[in-house]
C-alpha positions in Angstrom: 148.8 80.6 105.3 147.7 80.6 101.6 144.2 78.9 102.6 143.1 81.5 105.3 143.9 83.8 101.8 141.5 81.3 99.9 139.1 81.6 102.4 139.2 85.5 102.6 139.1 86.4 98.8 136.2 83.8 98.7 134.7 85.3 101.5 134.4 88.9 99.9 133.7 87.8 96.5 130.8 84.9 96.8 127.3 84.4 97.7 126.1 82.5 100.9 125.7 79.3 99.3 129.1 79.3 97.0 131.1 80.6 99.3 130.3 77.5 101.9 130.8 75.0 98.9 133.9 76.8 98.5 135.1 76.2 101.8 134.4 72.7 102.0 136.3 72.3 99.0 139.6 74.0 100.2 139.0 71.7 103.5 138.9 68.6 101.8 142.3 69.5 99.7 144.3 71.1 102.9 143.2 68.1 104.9 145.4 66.1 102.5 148.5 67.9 102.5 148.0 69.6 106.2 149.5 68.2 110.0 146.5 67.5 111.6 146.9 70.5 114.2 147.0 72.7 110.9 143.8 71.4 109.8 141.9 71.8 113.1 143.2 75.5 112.9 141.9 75.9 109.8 138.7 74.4 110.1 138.2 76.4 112.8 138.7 79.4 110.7 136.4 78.6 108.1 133.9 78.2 110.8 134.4 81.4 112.1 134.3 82.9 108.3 131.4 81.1 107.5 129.9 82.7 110.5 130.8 86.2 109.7 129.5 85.9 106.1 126.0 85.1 107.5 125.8 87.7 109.9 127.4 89.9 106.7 124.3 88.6 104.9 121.0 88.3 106.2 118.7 86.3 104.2 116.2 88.7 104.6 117.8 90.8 102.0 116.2 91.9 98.8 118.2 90.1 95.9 117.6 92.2 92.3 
């Protein structure tokens, strides 16, 4: 699915904060044009990226 790819590139190329603005926009576009069993799935993997980048990126790190 060409979202999950949206989600992934985003995922390895954006900070914390863009990448969850990033999501939410690609949610709100698939939900239009997505069966609603298609959008749970992919909610539910946006959830589970979002998760993985914060564990990916503590907050604790020293930005430069």
């Amino acid at each position: 699915m060409t979202c999950k790819e949206l989600l992934d590139d985003a995922m390895l190329g954006c900070a914390d904060l863009v990448f969850k603005d990033i999501c939410l926009e690609i949610l709100a576009k698939a939900k239009q044009v997505l069966a609603p069993e298609q959008f749970e799935e992919l909610s539910f993997y946006a959830a589970e990226r979002i998760k993985e980048k914060r564990i990916r990126s503590p907050r604790n790190r020293v930005k430069i």
